[in-house]
C-alpha positions in Angstrom: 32.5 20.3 -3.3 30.2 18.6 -0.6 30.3 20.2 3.0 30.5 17.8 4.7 32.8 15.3 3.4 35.0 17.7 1.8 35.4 15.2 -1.2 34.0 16.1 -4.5 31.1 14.2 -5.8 30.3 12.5 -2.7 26.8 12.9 -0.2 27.8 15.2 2.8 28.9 12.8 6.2 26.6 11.9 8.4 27.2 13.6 12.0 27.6 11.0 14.8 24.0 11.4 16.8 23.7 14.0 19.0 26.3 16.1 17.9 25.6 19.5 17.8 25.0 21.1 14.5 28.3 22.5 13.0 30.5 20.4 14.8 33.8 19.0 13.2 34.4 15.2 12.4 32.7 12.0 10.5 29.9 10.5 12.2 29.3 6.5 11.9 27.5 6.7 8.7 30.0 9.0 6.9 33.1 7.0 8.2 31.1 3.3 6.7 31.4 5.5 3.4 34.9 6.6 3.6 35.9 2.8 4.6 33.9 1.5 1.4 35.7 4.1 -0.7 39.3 3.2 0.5 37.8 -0.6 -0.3 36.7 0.3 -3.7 40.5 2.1 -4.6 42.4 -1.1 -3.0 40.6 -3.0 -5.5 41.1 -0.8 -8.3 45.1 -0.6 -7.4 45.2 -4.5 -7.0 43.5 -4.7 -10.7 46.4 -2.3 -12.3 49.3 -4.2 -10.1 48.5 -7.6 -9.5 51.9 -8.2 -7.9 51.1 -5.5 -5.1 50.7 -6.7 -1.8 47.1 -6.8 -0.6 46.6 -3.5 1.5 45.4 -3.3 4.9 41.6 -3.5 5.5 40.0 -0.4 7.0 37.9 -2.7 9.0 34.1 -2.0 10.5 33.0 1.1 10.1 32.4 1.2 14.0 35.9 0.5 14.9 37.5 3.2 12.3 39.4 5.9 14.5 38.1 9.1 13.2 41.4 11.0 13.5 42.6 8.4 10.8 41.4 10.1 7.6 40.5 9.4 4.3 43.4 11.5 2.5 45.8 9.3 5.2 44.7 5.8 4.4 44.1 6.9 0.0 48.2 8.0 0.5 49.0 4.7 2.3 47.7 2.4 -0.4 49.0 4.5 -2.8 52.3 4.3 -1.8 52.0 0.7 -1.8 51.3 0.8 -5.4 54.1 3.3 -6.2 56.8 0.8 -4.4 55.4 -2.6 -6.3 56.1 0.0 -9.3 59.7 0.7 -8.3 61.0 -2.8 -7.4 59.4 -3.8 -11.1 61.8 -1.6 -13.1 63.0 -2.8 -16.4 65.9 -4.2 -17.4 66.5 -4.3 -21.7 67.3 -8.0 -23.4 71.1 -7.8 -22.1 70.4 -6.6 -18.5 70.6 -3.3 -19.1 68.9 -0.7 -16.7 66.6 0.6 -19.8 66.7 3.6 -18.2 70.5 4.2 -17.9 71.3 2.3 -21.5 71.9 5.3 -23.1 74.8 6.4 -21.8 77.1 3.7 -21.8 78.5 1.0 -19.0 80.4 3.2 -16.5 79.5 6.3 -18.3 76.5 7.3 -16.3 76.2 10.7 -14.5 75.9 10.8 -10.9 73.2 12.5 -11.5 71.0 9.7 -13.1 72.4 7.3 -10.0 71.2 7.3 -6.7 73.4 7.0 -3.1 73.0 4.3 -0.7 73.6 6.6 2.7 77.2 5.0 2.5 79.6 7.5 1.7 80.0 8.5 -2.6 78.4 5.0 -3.0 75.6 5.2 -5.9 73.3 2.3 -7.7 70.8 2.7 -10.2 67.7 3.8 -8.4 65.6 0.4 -8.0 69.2 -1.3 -6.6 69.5 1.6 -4.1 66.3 1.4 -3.0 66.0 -2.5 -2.6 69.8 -2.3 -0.9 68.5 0.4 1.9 65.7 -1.7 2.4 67.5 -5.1 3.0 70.0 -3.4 5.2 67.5 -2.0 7.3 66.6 -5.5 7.3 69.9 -6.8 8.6 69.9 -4.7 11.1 67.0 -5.4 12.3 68.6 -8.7 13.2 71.4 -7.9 14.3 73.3 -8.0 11.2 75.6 -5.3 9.6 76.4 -5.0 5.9 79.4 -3.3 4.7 79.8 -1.6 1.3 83.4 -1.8 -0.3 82.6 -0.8 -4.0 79.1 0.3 -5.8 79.0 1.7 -9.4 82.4 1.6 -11.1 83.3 4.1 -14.0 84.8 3.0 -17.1 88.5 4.5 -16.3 88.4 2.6 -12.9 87.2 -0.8 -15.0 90.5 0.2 -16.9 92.5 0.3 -13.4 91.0 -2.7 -11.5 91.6 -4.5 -14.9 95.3 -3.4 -14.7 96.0 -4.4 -11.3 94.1 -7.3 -10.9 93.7 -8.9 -14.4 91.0 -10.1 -16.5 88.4 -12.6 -14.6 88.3 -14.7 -18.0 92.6 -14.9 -17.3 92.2 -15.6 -13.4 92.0 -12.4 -12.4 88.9 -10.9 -10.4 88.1 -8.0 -13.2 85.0 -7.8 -16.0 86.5 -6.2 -19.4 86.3 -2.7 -19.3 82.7 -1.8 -20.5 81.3 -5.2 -19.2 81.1 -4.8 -15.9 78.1 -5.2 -13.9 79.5 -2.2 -11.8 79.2 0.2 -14.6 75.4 -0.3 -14.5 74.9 1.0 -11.1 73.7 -2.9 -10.6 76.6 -4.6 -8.3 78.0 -4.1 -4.9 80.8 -5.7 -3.1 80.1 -5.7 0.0 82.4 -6.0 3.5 80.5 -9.0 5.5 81.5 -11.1 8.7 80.3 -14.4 8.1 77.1 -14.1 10.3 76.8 -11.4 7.5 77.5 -13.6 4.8 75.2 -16.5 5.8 72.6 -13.9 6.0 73.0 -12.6 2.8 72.6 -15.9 1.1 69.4 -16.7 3.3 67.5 -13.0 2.5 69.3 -10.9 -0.2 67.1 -13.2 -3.0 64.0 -11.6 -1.3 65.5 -8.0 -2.2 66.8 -8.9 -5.4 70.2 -9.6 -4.9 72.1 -12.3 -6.0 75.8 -13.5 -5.4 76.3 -14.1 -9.1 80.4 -14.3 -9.3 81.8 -17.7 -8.8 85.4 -16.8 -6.6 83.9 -14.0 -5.2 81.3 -14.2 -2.3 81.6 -10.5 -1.7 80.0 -9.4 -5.4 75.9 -9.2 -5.3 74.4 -8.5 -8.3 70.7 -6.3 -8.3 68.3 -8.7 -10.8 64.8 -7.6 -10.4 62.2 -9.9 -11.0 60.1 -8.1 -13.0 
């Protein structure tokens, strides 16, 4: 390791002139290196993840502030990369989380789901993470979302189907085993109609659809990649 960068393989930092010898910090020279490095792994994460939004440009070298580190900016634009990753999860040839296919629909541990900060509510990881952000979202505008129902196991499939018959008979239930629910892929949510209207403008952008004619309060997680 280098003194004075303190990254491996790399020439030691330049000290900003007329600092004294042994004194702490990147000088202008060192911090142009750092910016072209944090250049040079944007570009590399861009080539793996095309999808990824374009990170943030560490600008001049002149302008960098030198309390705003290499190791800072390298985790920023990696978790960029790690979040394009997360809301491109896989889904098998009959919209299956591939991930949560082996257990069954509304079989699933709690375990392998994830909550939403509502409650016992749970949704397959990508779907919880793509809901928190869209909320935060909302509320951002002044917009609150309410959750009703998330994953639903099998024996409540059985229940709902029993009180409120089949959807394919007029009811408002999947068959048992069918149900988007049992994937950890569906909400219902509780929403005023400024909530509503909302949804149907920005829940797209998160991955949510409002798949079930006869029921405006059932989104749906689809990710698009």
């Amino acid at each position: 390791m280098d003194r004075g960068s303190g990254i491996p393989g790399h020439a030691p930092v330049a000290r900003l002139k007329g600092a004294a010898p042994g004194a702490d910090g990147p000088g202008v020279e060192g911090l142009g290196n750092i910016a072209a490095r944090i250049a040079q792994i944007n570009q590399q994460i861009t080539a793996l993840n095309p999808k990824a939004a374009p990170a943030r440009s560490p600008g001049p070298p002149a302008t960098v502030n030198a309390g705003q580190s290499f190791a800072t900016e390298l985790s920023a634009a990696m978790r960029t990369a790690s979040a394009t990753g997360t809301s491109s999860a896989r889904l098998t040839k009959d919209g299956v989380p591939a991930d949560l296919a082996r257990y069954g629909n509304g079989r699933i541990p709690a375990g392998a789901l994830e909550t939403i900060g509502r409650g016992s509510h749970r949704l397959w990881s990508p779907a919880a993470d793509a809901f928190e952000a869209m909320t935060a979202a909302a509320r951002r505008d002044g917009v609150t979302i309410g959750v009703t129902d998330s994953y639903r196991s099998y024996d409540q499939q059985v229940d709902l189907a029993r009180r409120k018959g089949l959807y394919s008979q007029g009811g408002l239930a999947a068959k048992p085993g069918t149900s988007e629910h049992g994937w950890g892929l569906s909400l219902d949510l509780d929403l005023s109609s400024k909530a509503q209207a909302w949804m149907r403008r920005h829940g797209d952008e998160y991955g949510f659809k409002e798949n079930v004619p006869r029921e405006p309060w059932h989104w749906t997680f689809k990710p698009s990649g």
